[in-house]
TORLUM-296282 format. One record per atom (N, C-alpha, C): residue in one letter; x, y, z. Coordinates in pm, whole numbers, plus 50000, padded with zeros to 5 digits. Layout:
N
aXYZ
...
! end
This chain:
494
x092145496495595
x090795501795578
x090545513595673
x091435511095812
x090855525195877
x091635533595855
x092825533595762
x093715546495706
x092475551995606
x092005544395532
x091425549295393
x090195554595437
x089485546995546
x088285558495571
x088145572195661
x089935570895722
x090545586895739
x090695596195605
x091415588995536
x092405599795472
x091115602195296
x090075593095358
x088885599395229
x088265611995256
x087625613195369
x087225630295366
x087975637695390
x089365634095435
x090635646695470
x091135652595342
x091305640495238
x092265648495121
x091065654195049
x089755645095072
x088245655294993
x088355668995003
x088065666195179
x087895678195227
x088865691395188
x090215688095201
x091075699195141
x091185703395005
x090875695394895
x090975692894774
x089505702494739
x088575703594754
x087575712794825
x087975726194782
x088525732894890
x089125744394898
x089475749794778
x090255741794642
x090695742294534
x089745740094394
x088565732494486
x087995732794332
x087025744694316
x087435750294198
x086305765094164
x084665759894118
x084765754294012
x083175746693979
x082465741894108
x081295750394109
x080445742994190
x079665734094215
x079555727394126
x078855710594043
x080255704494087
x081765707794061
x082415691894093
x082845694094188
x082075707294308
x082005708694441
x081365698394545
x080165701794422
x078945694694497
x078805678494489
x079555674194340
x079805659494285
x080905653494418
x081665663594456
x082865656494536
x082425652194667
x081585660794684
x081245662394881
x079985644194870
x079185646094769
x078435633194792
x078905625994761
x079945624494615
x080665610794554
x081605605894718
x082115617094811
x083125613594911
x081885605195052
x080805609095046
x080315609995141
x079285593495135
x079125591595008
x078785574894923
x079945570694923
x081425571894940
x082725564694972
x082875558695089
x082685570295149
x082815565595305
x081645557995378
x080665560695326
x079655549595352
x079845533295298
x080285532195201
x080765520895119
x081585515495229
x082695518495284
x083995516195338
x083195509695476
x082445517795512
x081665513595684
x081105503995687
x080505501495564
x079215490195519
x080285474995554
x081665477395475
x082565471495425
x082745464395554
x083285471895654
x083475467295797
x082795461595916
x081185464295817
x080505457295902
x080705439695838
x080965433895728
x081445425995666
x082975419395741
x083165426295734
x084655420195776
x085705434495880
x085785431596001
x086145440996058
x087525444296055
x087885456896035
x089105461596008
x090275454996081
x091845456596043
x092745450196144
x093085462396223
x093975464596325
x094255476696395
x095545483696303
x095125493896367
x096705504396226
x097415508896371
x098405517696291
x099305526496381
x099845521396547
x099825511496543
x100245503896678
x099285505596752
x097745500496678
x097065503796780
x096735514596797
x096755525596769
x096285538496794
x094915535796697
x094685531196595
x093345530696547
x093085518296592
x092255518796597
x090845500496670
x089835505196643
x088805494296610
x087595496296579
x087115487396687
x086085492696796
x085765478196847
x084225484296818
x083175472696940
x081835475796852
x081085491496899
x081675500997000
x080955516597022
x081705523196908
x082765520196861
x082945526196773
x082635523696595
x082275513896595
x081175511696496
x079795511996493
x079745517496565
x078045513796594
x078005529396553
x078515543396630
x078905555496578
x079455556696476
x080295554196453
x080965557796273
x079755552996200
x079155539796208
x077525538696123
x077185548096110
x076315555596250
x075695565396251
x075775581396176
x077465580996211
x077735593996145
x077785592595996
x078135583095966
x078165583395787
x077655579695764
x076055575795793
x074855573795721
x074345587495756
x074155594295865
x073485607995871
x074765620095764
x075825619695721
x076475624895684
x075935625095512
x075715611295482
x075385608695361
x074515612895349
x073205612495424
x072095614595370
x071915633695360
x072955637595456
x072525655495518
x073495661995353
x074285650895253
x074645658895157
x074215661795038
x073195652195076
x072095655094928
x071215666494970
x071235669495086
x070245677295119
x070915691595099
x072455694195108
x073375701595121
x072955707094970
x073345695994878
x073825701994726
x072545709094683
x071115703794746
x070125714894687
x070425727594789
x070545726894904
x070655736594964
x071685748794939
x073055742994875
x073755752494823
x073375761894737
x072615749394628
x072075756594486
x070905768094552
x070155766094629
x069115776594631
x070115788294763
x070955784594824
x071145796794897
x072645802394910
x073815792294807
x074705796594800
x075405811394808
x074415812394659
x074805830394624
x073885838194662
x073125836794730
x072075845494743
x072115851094872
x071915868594853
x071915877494939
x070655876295062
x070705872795167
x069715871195273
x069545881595374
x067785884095354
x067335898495449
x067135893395575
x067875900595696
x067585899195818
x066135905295805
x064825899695863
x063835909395874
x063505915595971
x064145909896124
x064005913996217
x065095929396244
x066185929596176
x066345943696152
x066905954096059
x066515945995911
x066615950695772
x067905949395718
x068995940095760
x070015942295703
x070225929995587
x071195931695512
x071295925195429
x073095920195436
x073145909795419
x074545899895415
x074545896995355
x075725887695307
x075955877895168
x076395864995270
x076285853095171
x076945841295250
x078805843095220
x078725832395336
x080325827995318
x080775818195168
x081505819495151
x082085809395034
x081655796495007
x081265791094919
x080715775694935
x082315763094945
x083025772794911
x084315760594903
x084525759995035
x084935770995079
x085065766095276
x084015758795346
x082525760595320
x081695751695333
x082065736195336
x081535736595224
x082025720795151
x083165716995224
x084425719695176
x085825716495270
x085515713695398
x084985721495527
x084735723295620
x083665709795656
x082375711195606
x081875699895613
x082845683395598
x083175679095496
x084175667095515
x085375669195583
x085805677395647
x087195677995688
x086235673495922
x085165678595841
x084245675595982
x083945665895999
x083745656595847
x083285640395868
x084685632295923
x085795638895878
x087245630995902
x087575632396053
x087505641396128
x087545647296240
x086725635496338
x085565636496330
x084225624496369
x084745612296364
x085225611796216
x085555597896189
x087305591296336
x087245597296311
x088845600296392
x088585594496541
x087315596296574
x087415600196718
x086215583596714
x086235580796637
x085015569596646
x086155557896672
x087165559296530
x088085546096528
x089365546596610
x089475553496693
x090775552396801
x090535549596956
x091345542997012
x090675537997154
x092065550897249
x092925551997157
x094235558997287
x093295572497296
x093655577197429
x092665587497474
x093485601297454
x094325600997436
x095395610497379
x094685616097209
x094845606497184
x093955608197037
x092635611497038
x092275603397119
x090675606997099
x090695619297130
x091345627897248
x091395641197284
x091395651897137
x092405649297086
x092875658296934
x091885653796846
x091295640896809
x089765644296752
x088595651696770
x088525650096918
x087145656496974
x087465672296966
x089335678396994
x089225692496944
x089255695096791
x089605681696704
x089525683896551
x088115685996521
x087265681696567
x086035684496543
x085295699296564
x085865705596681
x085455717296693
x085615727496580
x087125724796573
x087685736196462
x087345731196303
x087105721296292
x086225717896170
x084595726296117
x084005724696281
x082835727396237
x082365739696275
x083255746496323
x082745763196379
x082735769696245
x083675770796087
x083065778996032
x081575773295951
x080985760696028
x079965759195963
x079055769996005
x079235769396103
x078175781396223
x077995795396169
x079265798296077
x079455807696066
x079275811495932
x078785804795911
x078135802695731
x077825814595685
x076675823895751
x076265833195688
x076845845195711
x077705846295799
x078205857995836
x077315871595899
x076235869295960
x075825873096039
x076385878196184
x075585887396206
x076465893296373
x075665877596473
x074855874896466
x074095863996542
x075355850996555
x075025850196383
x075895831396372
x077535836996445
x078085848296413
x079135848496436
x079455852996575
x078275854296698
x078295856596794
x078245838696880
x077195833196761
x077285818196808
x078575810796842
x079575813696700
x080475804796658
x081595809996767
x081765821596797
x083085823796910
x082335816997084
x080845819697122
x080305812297214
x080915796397214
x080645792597087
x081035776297064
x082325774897111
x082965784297010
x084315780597028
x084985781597235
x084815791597224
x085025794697369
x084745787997509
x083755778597501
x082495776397574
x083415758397581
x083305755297417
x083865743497433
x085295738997409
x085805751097383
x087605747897421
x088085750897579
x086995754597676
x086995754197815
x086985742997809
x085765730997817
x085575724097790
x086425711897781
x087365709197654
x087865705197577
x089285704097702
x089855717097745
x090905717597799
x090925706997956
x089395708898003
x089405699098085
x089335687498076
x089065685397946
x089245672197922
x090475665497935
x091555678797850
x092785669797851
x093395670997992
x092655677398091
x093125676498225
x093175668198278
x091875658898213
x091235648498262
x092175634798241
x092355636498099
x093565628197993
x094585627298036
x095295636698141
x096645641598226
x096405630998363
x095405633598411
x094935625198596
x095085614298517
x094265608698406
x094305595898412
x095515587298407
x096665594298296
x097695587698304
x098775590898431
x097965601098544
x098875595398672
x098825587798730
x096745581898703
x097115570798761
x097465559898722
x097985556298656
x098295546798504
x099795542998526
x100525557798611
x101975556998606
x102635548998723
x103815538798645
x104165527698728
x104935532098830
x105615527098936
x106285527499001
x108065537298944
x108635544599017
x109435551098950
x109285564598836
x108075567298879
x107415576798747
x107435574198581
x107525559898554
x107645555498406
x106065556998336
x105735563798273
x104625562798227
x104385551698163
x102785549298142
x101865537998127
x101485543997955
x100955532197865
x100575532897750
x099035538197746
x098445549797701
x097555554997705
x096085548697596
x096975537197558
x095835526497499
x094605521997596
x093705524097551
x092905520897636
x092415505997657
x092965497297558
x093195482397625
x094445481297699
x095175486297714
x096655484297807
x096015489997938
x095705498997947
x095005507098079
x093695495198183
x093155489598049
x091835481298098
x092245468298196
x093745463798060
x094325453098123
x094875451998236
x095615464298265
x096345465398386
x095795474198496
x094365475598514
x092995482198570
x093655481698733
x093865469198772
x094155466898870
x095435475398987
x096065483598884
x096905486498877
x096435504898896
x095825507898854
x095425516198833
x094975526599013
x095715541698984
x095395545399155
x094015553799140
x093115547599240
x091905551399240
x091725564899257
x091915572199333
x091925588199357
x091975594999243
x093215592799177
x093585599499059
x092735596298927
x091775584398974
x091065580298857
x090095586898853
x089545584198996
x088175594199005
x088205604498950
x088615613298986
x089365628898954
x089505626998799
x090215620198731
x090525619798563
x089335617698542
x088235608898580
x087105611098523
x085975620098538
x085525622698645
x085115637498643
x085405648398562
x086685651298569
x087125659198428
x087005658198328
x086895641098293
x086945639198127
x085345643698123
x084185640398252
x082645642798211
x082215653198178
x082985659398251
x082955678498280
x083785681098126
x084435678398105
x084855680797952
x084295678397853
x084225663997861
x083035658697711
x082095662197702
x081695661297863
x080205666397870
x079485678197848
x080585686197872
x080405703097745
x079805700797620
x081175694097549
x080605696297425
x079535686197381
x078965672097467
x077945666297473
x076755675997479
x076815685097544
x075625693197586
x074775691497681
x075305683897795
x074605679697934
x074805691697995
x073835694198056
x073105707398131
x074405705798270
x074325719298309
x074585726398273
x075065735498221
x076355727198125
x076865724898071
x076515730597897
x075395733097899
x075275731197736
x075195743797673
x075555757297741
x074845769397697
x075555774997532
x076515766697506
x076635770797342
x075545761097228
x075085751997315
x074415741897199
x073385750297150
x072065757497203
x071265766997162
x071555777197019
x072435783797078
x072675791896999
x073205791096844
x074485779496900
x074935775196745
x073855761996669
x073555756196766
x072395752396647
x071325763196568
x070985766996653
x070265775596613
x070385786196495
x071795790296486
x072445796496401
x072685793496262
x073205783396287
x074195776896181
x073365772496066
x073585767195894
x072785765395844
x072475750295890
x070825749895824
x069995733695889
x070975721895829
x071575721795722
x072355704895711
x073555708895806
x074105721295865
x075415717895992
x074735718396113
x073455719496138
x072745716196254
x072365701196266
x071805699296162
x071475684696116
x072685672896189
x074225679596154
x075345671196173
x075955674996332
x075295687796348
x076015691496458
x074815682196609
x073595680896589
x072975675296678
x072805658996646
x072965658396524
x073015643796509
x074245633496499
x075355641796517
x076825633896489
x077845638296590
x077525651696594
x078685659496660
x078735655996831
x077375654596902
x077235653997008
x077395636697057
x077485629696962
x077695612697012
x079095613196979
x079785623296935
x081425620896967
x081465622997081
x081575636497107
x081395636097301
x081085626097358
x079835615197360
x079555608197416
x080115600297410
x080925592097310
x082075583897338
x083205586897399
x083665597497415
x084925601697516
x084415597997685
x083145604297671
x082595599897812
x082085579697804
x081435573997730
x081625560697726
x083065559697803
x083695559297711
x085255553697719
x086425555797860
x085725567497914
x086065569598080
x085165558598138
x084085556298127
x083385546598206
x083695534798187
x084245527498042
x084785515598052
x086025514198104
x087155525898125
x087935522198220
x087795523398374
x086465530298397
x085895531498552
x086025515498591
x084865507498476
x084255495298503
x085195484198523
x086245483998459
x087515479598472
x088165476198603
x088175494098621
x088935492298772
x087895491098888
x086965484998878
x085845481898977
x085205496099064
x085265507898954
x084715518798983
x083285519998944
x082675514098830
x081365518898745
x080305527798878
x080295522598954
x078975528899047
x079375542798999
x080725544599027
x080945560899066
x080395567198951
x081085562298829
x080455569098710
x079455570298677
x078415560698715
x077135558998665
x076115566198799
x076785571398916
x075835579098973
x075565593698869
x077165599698897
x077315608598808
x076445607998663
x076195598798617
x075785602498472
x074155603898526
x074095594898622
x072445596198629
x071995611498680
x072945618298761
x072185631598843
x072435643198707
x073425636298594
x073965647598471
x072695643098390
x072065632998387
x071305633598269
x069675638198347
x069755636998439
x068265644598526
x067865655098480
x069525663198539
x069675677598492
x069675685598407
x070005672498278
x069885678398138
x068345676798115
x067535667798124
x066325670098121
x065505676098171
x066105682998305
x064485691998341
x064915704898306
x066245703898275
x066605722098186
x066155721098073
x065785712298002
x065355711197850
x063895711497855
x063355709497950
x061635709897998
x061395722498029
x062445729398124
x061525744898179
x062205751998002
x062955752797940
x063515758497862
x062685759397717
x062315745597707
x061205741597547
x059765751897616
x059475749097699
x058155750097776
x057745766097643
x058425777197682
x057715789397619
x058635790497515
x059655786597449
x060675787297329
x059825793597231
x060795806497195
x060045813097071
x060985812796934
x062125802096925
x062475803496793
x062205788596788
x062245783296619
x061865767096633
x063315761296623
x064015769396571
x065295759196520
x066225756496680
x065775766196749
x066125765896957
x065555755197010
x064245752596958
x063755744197054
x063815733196997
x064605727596862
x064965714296850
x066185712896931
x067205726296878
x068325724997041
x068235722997156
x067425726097220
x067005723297364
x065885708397367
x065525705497255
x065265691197273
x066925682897259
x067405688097184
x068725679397161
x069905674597327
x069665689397432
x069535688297567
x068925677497623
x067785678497588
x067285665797681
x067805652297651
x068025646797474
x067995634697432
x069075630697490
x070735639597514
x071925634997562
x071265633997707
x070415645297748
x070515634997905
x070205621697921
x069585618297841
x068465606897890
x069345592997839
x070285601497677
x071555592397711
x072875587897800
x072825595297861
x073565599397970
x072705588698091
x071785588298123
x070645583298209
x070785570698182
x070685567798089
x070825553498026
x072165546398068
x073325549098022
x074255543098070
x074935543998232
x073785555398289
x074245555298407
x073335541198513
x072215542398425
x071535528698497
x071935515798469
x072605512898387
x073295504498361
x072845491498303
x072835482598279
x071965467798212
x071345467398110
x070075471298113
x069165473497952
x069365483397963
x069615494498054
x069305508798000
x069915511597909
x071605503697933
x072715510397849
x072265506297698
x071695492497699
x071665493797546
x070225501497491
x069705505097583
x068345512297529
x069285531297525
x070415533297577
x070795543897543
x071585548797443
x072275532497413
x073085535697275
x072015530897139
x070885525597185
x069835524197057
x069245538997069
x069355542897165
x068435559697133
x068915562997085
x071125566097112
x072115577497040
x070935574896845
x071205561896818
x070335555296668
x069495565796640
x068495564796717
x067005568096708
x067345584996710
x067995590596788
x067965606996810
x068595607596674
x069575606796646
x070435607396512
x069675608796414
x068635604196403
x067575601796249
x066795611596272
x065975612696369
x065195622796406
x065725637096388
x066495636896498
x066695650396470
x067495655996312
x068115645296286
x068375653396146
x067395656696049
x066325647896048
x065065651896022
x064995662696027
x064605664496156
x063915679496164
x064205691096153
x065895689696148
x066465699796134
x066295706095944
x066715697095909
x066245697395765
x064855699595748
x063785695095798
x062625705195794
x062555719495800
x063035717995906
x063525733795975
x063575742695906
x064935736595825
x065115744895691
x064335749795593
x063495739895590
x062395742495467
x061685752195526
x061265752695616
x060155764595717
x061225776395688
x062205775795737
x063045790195729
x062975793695615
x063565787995494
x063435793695341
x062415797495282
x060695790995343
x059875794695297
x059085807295390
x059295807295523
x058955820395582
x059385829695621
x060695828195641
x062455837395610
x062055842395781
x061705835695888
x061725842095978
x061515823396078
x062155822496198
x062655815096311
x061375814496415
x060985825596425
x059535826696495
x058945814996543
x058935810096604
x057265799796621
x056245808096630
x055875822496671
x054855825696616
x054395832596534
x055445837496435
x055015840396309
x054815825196214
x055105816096208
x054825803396149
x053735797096201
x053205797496084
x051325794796076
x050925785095950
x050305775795969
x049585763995819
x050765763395770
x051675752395850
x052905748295750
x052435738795656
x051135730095733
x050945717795623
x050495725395496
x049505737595527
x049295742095379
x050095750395323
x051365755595374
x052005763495263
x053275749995252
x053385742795278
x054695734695240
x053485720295309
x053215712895194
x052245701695225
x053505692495269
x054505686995236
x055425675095272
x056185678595398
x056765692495398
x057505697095483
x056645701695640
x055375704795628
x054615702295711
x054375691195762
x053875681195709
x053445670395695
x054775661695788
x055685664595770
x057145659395822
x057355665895964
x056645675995970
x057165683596066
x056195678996184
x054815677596198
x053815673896253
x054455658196290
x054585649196232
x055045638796197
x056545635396343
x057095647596300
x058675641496350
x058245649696491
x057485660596536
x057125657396662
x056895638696773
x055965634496684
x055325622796782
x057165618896780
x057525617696647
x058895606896639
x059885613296752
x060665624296816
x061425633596886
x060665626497028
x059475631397011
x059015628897177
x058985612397181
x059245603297160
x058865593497177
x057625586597203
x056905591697086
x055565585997060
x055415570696970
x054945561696978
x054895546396928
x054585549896796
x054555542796664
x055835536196692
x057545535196616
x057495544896651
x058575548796589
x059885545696730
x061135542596664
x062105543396732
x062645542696867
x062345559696884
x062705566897018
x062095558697134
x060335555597069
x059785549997188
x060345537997240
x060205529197166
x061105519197189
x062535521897240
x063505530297222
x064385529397326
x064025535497469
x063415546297451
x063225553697561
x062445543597701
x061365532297650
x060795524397726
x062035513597783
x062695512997673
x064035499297752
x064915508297817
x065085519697867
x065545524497959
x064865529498089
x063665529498036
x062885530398142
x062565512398241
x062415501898158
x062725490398219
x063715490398300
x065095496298221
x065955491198306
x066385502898469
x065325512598406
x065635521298596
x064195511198731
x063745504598640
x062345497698741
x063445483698738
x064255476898639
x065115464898712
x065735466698797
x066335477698812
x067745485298905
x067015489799044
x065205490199039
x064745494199194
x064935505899182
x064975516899058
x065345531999090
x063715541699045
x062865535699135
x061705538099114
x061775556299114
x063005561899207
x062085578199207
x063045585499057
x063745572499036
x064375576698872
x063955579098766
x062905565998773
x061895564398672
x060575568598689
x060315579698828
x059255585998833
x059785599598715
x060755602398801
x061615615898766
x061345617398564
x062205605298545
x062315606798402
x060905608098317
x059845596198365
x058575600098246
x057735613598305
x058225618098412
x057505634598440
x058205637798329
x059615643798322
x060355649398231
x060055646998042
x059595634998062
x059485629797941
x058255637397904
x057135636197974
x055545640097951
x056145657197926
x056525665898041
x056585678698045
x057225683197850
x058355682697823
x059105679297683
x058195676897622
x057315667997612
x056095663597508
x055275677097514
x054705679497627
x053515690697641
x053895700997557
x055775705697611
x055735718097566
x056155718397403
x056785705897385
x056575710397200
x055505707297109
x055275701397187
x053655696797112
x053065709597124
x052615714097182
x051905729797175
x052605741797109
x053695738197075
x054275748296976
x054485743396882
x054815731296855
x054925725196680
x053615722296610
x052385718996710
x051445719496638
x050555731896581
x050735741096684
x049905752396649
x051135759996522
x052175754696508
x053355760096383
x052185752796218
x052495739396258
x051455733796142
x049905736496091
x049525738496216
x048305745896166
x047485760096132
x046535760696090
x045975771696092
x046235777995882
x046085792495889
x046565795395746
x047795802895720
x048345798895634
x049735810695604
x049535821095641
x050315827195692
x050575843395701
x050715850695558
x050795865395543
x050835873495447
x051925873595378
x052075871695259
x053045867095198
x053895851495180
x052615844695232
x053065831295193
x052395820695123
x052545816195009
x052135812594942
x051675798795002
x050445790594939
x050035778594968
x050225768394904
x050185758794954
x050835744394831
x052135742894731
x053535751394820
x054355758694759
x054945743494715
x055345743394556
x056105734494527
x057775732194597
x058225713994657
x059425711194726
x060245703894623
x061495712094644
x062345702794550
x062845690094622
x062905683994546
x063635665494652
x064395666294736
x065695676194674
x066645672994769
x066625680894900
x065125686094905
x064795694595006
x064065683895120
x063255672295032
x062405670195128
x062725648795121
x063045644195028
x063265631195033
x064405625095120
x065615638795147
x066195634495264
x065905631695406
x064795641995400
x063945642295556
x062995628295538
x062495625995425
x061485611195438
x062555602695454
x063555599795363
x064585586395419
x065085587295573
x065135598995630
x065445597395784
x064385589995880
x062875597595792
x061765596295915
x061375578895854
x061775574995737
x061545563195721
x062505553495840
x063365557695827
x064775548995921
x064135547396088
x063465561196129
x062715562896296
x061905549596285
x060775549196176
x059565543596164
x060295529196155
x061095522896103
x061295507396084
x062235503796200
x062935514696244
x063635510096444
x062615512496523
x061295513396476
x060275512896610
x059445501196565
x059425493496436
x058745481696447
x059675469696421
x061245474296378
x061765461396354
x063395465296356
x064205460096438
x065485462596503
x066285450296356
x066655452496254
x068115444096190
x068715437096290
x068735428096269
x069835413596369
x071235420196415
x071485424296282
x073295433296300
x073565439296346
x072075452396396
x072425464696439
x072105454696623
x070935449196626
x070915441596768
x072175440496788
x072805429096761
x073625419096817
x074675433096815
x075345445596718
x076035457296755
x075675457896881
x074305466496871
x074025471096998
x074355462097114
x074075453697158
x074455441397258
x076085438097283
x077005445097173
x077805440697213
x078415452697241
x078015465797186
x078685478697250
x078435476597391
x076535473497393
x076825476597565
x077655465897648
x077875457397580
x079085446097692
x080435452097699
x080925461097584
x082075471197642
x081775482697737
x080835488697725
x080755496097812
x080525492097941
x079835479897967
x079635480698075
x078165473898137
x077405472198033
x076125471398051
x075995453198031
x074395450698059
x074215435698019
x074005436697868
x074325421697813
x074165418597712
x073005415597661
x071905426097661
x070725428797637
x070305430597518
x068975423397495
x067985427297374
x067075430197342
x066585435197268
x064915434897273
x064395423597218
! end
């Protein structure tokens, strides 16, 4: 089962490339993307056996993510196939300085997109860190020509930033991947099995110096392409860039791969009776990511930026979470949940605002509720849901991590964080609302008719926020509870 829910979006994805019709383009990418959801569902049923000697494992962080990604995957391709149809072929005016482009190809698209879900998928179901390494860079090179969609001097200034920014990144990681297995290596220089249950088992064993050091690197690595401050300066841009369903995937999927590379250093920290170390570190990385995402949202003048720079804060605060350790951790892997829905939300709103006012502005965007009644309406909406307003989701995790920095006695932690939290609220709230209100600008029509696959993907997300803020599934609990007992955390619930 975990060969087949590899090798479904890989041979999709390439097979892609070849098909000319754009209907059994568009039939392939969702028929593949309802496959692989099928297959996940499957495993929550009956959990896979291990493949490849062990190089694939499923344990519960990595199901709890693969959920995530192929339910946000599924839902961002219905949103895709209208999105192709209205902007595939169509020539788009820069207005800010009159030029005119064409898009990129929809087959590299498409391809690119599932060859991105396989990549993800990759890095969810393998525990050897060797591997996980070549996923987390399969992912990059998957999803940079999403960025690069339109062929713009902007997106294509994004996509080499990305690339560049996080194959720095990336390389320290495997620096990181290098320390660890020195300290791993037995007596006589025989190397150690880079499984990360062989490593756990023989923890004891393990030389502390060299560990420290491997993990720092792996944070400083993952944590790039996580987007922890300061660390994050490609996330802006290429979200921002890229079209809204590869933003959608890139803030809602792309950045909890990272976060499992960094998990997965900390469960071998915890192992070798290191966790403090790691979990100081995550706590001063996720501070940092939040008060750069506070002075940064504060005056933000494009909107599709300042869901990026909210996307800054949410990894800190995940980051924050597992660094406090106990409930936090599972109030941080129920947020990864909660951010995932949201923001793909909004990003897909996003979209709708861009297509209908052809300009990024927050202040040229004026009466979204009245020129786009649903897409407004969503947009107003997925504010409270983002900031962690009741009762939706977020709040609910964001408060069980806040419990768990007042269990832990880290009172100037949990001063720190709900300043940060309030500031983030102030400043998008004063720009997303004054976006929704007021009257269209010139040339924009009012009560503009939404096609579905524009806007029922964004309600099934904001529906998903709204029922994890009044009612947690037993399955996804008892998940959650048991990821955080691998990582590290108590076996906590709400």
């Amino acid at each position: 089962m975990l060969l087949l829910v590899l090798l479904l979006p890989t041979v999709a994805g390439l097979a892609a490339f070849l098909v000319r019709a754009d209907r059994t383009r568009r039939t392939l990418l969702v028929g593949t993307a309802l496959g692989h959801l099928a297959l996940v569902a499957a495993m929550w049923a009956r959990p896979p056996a291990p493949a490849w000697n062990r190089w694939l494992d499923l344990d519960a962080v990595g199901l709890l993510f693969l959920s995530v990604t192929s339910l946000l995957f599924t839902v961002a391709s219905f949103y895709a196939v209208g999105y192709l149809k209205r902007e595939g072929h169509q020539a788009h005016r820069d207005f800010e300085e009159g030029r005119v482009f064409s898009d990129a190809p929809e087959a590299r698209f498409v391809g690119c997109l599932l060859l991105f879900l396989a990549s993800m998928t990759l890095v969810t179901v393998t525990q050897h860190l060797g591997l996980l390494w070549v996923a987390v860079e399969a992912t990059t090179l998957a999803s940079a020509p999403l960025i690069s969609f339109h062929r713009h001097h902007r997106s294509l200034e994004a996509t080499w930033k990305y690339l560049l920014i996080c194959s720095v990144g990336i390389a320290l990681a495997l620096l990181g991947t290098f320390f660890v297995a020195v300290a791993a290596a037995r007596p006589g220089g025989e190397s150690a099995s880079m499984l990360l249950a062989d490593l756990m088992a023989e923890a004891d064993l393990l030389q502390p110096g060299w560990l420290r050091a491997g993990f720092i690197l792996l944070l400083v690595g993952y944590g790039t392409k996580m987007g922890l401050a300061p660390l994050h300066t490609w996330l802006p841009d290429a979200h921002a860039e890229a079209p809204s369903v590869a933003s959608a995937l890139l803030s809602g999927a792309l950045l909890n791969c990272a976060f499992v590379g960094i998990l997965r250093g900390q469960q071998l920290l915890g192992s070798a009776g290191l966790a403090a170390f790691g979990r100081d570190l995550l706590v001063v990385l996720g501070l940092v990511s939040m008060t750069f995402a506070a002075v940064f949202v504060i005056r933000q003048a494009d909107f599709k930026r300042l869901l990026a720079y909210s996307s800054v804060e949410h990894m800190g605060i995940m980051a924050l979470g597992v660094g406090l350790g106990g409930a936090a951790t599972f109030g941080a892997l129920l947020h990864a949940v909660n951010h995932s829905v949201v923001k793909g939300m909004l990003f897909m709103v996003s979209g709708n605002l861009l297509a209908a006012y052809r300009t990024k502005s927050t202040l040229a965007v004026r009466g979204a509720v009245r020129a786009l009644p649903v897409s407004g309406v969503l947009w107003l909406v997925g504010l409270f849901a983002i900031t962690g307003s009741p009762p939706f989701g977020t709040f609910l995790s964001e408060l069980t991590i806040l419990k768990g920095a007042l269990d832990a006695g880290r009172w100037w932690v949990a001063a720190g964080y709900l300043a940060l939290l309030g500031a983030v609220f102030a400043g998008m709230g004063r720009i997303m609302v004054r976006m929704a209100q007021g009257e269209p600008g010139e040339g924009v029509a009012v009560g503009q008719h939404e096609a579905w696959s524009a806007v029922l993907p964004a309600v099934v997300l904001l529906g998903l926020a709204l029922l994890l803020g009044l009612w947690i599934p037993r399955g996804l609990a008892e998940l959650l509870g048991a990821a955080g007992q691998v990582v590290g955390g108590a076996a906590w619930r709400v």
